[in-house]
DONUGU-923825 format. One line per 2 residues: number of its first residue (from 0); their letters; for each residue x, y, z of C-alpha. Coordinates in steps of 0.05 Angstrom, whole numbers, plus 5000, padded with zeros to 4 digits. Each point is the difference from the previous one (the first is absolute). Example, Ala and Ser with C-alpha at 12.3 -4.5 7.8 and 13.67 -1.06 7.14 Angstrom:
BEGIN
0	AS	5246,4910,5156; 5027,5069,4987 $
This chain:
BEGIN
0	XX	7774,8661,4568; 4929,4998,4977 $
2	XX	4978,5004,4927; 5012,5064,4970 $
4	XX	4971,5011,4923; 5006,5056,4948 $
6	XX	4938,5034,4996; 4993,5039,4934 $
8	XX	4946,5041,5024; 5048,5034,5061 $
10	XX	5065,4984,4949; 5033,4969,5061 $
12	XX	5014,4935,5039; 4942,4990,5049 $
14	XX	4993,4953,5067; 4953,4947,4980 $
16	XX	4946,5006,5040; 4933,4953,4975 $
18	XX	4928,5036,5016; 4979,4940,5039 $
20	XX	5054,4959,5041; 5026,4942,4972 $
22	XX	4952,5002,4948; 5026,5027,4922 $
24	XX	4957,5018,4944; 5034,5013,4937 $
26	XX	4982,5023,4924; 5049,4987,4939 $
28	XX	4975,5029,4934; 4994,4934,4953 $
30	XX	4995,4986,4920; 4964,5029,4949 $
32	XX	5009,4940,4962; 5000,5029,4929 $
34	XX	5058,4951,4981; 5050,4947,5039 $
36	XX	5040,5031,5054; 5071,5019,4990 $
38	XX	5052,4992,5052; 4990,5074,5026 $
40	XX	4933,4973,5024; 5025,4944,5028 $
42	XX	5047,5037,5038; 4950,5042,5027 $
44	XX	4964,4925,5019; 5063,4975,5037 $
46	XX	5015,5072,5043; 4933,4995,5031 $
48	XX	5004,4927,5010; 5063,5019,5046 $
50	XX	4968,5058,5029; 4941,4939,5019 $
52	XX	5046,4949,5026; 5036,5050,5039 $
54	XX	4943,5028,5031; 4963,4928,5024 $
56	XX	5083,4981,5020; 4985,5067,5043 $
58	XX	4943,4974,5031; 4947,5034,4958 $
60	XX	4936,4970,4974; 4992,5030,4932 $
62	XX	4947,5006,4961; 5027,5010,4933 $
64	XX	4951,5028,4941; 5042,5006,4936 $
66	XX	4924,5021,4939; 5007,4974,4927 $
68	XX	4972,5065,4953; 4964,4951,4957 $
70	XX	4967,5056,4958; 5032,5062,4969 $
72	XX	5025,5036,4941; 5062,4955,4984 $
74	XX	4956,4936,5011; 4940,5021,4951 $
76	XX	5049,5025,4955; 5052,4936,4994 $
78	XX	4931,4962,4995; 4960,5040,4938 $
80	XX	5074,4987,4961; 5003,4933,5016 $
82	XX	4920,4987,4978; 4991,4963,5081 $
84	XX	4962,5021,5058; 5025,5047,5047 $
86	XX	4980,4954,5054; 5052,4947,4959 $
88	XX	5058,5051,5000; 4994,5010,5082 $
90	XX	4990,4933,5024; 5048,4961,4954 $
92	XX	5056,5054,5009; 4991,4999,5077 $
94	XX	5004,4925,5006; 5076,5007,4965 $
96	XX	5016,5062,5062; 4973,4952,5050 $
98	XX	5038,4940,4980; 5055,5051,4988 $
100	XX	4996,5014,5071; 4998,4929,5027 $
102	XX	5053,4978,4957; 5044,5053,5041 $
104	XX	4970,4972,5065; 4960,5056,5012 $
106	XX	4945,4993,5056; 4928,5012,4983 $
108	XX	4975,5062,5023; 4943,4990,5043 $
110	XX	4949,5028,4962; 5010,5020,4916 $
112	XX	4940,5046,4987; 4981,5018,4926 $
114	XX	4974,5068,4979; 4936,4963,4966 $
116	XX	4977,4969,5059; 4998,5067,5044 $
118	XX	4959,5052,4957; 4943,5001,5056 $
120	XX	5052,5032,5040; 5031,5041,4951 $
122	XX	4928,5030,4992; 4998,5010,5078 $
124	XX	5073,5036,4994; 4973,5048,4940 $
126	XX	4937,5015,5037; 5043,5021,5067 $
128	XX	5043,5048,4961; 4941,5029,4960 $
130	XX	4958,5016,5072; 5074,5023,5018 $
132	XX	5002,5043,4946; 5069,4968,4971 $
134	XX	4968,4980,4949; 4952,5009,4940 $
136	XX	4962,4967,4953; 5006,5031,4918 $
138	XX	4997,4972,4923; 4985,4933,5028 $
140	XX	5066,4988,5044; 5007,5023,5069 $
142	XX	5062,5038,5029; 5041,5011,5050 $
144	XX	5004,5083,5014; 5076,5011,5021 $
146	XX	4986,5073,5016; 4960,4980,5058 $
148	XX	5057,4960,5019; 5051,5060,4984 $
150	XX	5039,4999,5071; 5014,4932,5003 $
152	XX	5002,4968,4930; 5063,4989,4972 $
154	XX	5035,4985,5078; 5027,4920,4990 $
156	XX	5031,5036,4930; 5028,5053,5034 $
158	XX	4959,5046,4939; 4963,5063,5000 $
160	XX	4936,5000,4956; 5021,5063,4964 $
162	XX	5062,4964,4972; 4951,4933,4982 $
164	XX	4970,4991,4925; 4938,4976,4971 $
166	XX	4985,4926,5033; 4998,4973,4917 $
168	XX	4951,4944,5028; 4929,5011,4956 $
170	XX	4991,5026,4932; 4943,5048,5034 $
172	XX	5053,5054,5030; 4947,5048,4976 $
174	XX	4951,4977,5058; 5050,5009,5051 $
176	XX	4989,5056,5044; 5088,4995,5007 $
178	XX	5042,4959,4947; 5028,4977,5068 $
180	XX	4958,4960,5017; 4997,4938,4994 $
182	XX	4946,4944,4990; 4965,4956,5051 $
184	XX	4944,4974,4948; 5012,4993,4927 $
186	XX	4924,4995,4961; 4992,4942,4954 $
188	XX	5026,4997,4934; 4970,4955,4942 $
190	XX	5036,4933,5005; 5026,5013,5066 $
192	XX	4985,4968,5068; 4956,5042,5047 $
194	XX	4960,4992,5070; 4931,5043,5015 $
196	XX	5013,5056,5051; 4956,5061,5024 $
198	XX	5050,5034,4952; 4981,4968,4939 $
200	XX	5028,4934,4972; 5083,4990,4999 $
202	XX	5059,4971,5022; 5049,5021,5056 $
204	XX	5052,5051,4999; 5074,4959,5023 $
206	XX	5005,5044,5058; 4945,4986,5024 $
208	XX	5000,4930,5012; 5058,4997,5044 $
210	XX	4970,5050,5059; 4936,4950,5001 $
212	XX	5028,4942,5000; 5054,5015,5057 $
214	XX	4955,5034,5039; 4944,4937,4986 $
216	XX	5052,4951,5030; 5054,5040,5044 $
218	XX	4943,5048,5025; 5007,5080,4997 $
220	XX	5070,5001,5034; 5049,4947,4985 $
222	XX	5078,4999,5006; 5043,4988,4938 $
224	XX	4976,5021,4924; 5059,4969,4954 $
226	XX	5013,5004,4922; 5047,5023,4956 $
228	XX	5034,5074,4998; 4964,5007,4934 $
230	XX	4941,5006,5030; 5011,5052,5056 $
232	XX	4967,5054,4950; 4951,4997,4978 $
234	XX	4968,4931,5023; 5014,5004,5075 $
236	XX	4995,5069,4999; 4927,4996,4976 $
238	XX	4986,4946,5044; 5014,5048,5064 $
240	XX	4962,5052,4976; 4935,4965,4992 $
242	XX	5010,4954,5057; 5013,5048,5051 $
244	XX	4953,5051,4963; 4946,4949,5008 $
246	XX	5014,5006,5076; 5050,4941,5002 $
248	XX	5073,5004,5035; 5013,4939,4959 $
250	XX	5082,4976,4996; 5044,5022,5049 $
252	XX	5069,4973,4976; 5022,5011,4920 $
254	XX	5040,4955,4974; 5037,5002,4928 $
256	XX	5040,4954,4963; 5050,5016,4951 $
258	XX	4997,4986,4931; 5035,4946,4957 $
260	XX	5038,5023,4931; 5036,4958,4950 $
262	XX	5066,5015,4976; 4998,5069,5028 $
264	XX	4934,5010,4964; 4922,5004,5021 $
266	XX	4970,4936,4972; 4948,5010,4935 $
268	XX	4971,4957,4946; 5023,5061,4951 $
270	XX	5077,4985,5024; 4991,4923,5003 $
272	XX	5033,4990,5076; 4937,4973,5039 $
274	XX	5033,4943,5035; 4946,4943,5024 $
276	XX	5001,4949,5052; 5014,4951,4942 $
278	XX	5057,5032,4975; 5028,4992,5071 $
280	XX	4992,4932,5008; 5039,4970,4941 $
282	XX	5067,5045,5044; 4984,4984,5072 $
284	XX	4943,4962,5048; 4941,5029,5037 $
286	XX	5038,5006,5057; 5061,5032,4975 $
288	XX	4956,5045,4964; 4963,5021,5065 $
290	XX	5077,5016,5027; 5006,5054,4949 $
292	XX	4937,5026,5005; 5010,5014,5080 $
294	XX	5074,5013,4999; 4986,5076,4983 $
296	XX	4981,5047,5055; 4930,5013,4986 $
298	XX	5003,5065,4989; 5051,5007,4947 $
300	XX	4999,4995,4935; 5020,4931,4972 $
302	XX	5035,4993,4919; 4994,4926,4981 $
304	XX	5057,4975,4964; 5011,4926,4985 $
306	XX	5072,5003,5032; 4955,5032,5065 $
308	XX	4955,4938,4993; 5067,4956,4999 $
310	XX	5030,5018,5064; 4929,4990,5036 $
312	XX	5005,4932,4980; 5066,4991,5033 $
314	XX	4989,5035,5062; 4934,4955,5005 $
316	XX	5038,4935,4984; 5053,5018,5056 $
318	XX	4943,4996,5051; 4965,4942,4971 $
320	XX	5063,4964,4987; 5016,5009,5083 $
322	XX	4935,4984,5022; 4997,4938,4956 $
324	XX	5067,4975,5030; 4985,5024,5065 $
326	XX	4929,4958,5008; 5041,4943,4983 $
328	XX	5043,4989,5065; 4960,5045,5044 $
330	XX	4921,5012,5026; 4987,5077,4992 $
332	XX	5002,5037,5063; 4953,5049,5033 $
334	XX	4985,5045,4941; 5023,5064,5031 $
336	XX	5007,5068,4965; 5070,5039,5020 $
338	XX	4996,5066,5018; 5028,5033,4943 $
340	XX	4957,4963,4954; 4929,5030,5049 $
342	XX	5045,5065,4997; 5004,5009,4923 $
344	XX	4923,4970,4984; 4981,5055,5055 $
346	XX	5031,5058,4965; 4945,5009,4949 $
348	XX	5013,4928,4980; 5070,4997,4978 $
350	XX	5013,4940,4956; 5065,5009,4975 $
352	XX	5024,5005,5073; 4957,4947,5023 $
354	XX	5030,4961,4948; 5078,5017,5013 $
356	XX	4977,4974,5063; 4970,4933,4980 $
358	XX	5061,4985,4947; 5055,5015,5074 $
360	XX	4957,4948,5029; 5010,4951,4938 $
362	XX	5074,5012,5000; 5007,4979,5079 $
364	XX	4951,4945,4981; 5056,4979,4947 $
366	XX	5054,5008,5048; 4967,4952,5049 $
368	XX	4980,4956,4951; 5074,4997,4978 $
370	XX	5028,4991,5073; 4952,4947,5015 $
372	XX	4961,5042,5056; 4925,4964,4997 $
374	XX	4984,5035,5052; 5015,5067,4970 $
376	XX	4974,4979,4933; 4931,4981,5036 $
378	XX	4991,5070,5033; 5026,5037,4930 $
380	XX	4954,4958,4955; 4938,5024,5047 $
382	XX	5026,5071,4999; 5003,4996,4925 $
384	XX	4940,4967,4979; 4959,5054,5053 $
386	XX	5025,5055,4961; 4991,4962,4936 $
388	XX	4928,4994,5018; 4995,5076,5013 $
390	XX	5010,5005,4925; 4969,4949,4980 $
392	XX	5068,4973,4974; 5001,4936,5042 $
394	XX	5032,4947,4956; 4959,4945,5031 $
396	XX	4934,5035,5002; 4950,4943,4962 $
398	XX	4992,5065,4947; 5068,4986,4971 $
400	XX	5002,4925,4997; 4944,4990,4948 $
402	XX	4999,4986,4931; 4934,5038,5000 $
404	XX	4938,4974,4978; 5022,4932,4984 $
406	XX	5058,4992,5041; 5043,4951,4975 $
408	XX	5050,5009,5066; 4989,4933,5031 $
410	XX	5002,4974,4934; 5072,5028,4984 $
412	XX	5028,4977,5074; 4978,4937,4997 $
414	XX	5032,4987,4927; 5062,5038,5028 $
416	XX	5007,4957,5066; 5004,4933,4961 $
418	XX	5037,5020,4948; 5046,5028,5066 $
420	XX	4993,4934,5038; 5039,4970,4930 $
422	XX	5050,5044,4997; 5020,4990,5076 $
424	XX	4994,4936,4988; 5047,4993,4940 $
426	XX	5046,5034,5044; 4999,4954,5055 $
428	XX	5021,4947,4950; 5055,5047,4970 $
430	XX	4970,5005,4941; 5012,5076,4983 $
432	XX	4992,4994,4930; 4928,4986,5009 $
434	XX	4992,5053,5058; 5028,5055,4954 $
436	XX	4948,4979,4950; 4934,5000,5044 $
438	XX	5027,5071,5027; 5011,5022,4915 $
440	XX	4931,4977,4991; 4973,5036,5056 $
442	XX	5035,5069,4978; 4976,4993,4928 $
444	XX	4936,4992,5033; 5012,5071,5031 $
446	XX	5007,4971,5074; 5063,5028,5026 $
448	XX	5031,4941,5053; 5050,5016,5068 $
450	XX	5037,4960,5044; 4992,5007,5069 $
452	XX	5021,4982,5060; 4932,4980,5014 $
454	XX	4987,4967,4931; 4980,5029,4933 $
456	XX	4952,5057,4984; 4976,5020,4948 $
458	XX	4958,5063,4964; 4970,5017,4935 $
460	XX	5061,5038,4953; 4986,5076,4987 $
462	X	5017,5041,4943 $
């Protein structure tokens, strides 16, 4: 079965069939990085990543844009309050969602455009719809006429203009020939950051931005546009309409993630549930974080709860914990992906099923281990760790065996191997008294030691 996606602009599960064969071009909607991202964002980070690996594990070369909106409302707003650049606001906050993302062992897109350093072809775009006549020029901003765009605007929201309201995006609704529209150009404001266009000086509308800088690196027809469900209407919706107004087919696949809530409730600085990456990482590791983040269908709606958070952990531990073991009496095999597993990530990229399918493959793994099958345990470790890798949950990818920046890891197992080497010693000599203490000292420590039949092992203690 070849790849078949949900496309929210026909509302059903298409064939995947790429404009160019072999070859993928791709467009995720990134930050506006007005503050640290929350694990919503994240989740968003770690669903495309999938969607990525899957594709290149497909054979696909992808070229993957995901933009940074480095100047907007939010931004200049957060910025006057806090008495800092707006500049300051983007490019710290961004820096947190990128290490964010690597922390989750994300792969880098191939190419992370930023709204400030397109404006020459956001000035192209305008001037295309204006000869068009989509668009218009009036109190010093420049709009987007939807009433020239009447038949087809509203299609990837399944909306009809009549039922749409005012677009609420510029305080000069009075210059608008429709409150519908919506703005491509906003004109400068005192204080505010603005570029010099045939228009007058200003800054760029938000929708804007994203149809020039897919189009500037996917071309005028690409394959998959991703983002979150929040922003089928009116942010992708505007994008269409002045991308294919301009004369543009632009994306051809839609793709929509579902959003993360918190106890049942949307999160909100007002209610006092954001969750960060931080507040994460004092309950579970990167890794075991990037398990809960994928083990939702993409689609659906995800409700973070700490006891949710919990049982990730232990379904990631049961395949580290077998692969660990495993790698000790046994090479890995071919890494080969069973059928079922290609079967579920082919249906519109079913992880839950994929991952009922990994966690069978563990339990044989266990089985063998258990019997004493190498042989078995060879072929199942390769199977596992393939579909691991799919998800970017492979336990001995170099991502999750790093202290980070200064990586104290060799540090730690060289420490732990002598202090090892004595207590196998002391029990050699029978001197268990001694043995009991090195292996005390090591758990106060937070090292967790088990007897093997292949020697001890050891691994840092989790809360």
């Amino acid at each position: 079965m070849s790849l078949r996606l949900y496309d929210t602009g026909t509302r059903s599960v298409r064939t995947f069939e790429p404009l160019e064969e072999g070859r993928v071009g791709m467009y995720v909607c990134g930050a506006t990085p007005q503050a640290a991202p929350h694990i919503g964002h994240l989740r968003s980070g770690v669903i495309y990543d999938v969607l990525l690996r899957w594709l290149r594990r497909s054979g696909y070369t992808v070229t993957f844009a995901r933009n940074v909106t480095d100047v907007d409302d939010k931004i200049i707003a957060v910025a006057a309050d806090a008495g800092v650049p707006w500049f300051a606001i983007a490019e710290g906050n961004q820096r947190v969602f990128n290490q964010g993302y690597d922390l989750l062992g994300c792969l880098p897109p191939t190419i992370e455009p930023r709204a400030t350093g397109h404006v020459p072809e956001m000035i192209v775009l305008i001037r295309r719809l204006i000869e068009n006549g989509h668009a218009y020029a009036a109190g010093g901003d420049v709009y987007f006429d939807v009433r020239s765009w009447a038949d087809r605007y509203g299609s990837l929201s399944n909306q009809r203009l009549e039922n749409m309201r005012s677009a609420g995006d510029t305080p000069n609704e009075d210059a608008k020939r429709d409150p519908r529209d919506f703005t491509l150009w906003k004109g400068a404001k005192p204080g505010e950051p603005s570029w010099e266009t045939p228009w007058g000086e200003g800054r760029p509308g938000w929708h804007l931005e994203c149809s020039a800088m897919a189009t500037k690196y996917l071309g005028p027809t690409f394959d998959i546009h991703g983002g979150g469900v929040d922003l089928i209407f009116p942010h992708h919706e505007n994008e269409i309409a002045q991308s294919r107004a301009a004369g543009d087919e632009f994306a051809r696949y839609w793709l929509h993630n579902g959003l993360l809530t918190v106890d049942g409730e949307k999160m909100s600085k007002s209610v006092g549930n954001v969750v960060l990456l931080p507040d994460l990482l004092g309950k579970a590791r990167p890794a075991e974080i990037r398990y809960y983040l994928a083990s939702a269908h993409y689609r659906s709606l995800m409700d973070y709860t700490d006891a949710a958070l919990a049982e990730a952990v232990s379904a990631y531990q049961r395949i580290e914990g077998f692969v660990t073991r495993a790698a000790e009496v046994a090479p890995a095999g071919p890494w080969s992906l069973p059928a079922a597993f290609v079967s579920a990530m082919d249906d519109d990229l079913g992880v839950p099923q994929a991952l009922a399918t990994l966690h069978e493959t563990v339990r044989e793994g266990n089985s063998a281990l258990a019997s004493g099958d190498h042989a078995a345990v060879s072929a199942l470790l390769g199977s596992v760790r393939a579909m691991a890798d799919v998800l970017g949950l492979d336990p001995l990818a170099p991502q999750w065996n790093t202290a980070g920046a200064d990586d104290l890891r060799p540090v730690v197992d060289a420490l732990v191997a002598v202090a090892l080497e004595q207590r196998q010693a002391a029990r050699a000599r029978k001197d268990y008294a001694a043995a009991d203490a090195i292996r005390d000292g090591l758990i106060n420590a937070g090292i967790m030691v088990e007897d093997t039949a292949h020697g001890p092992r050891w691994e840092l203690k989790r809360d």
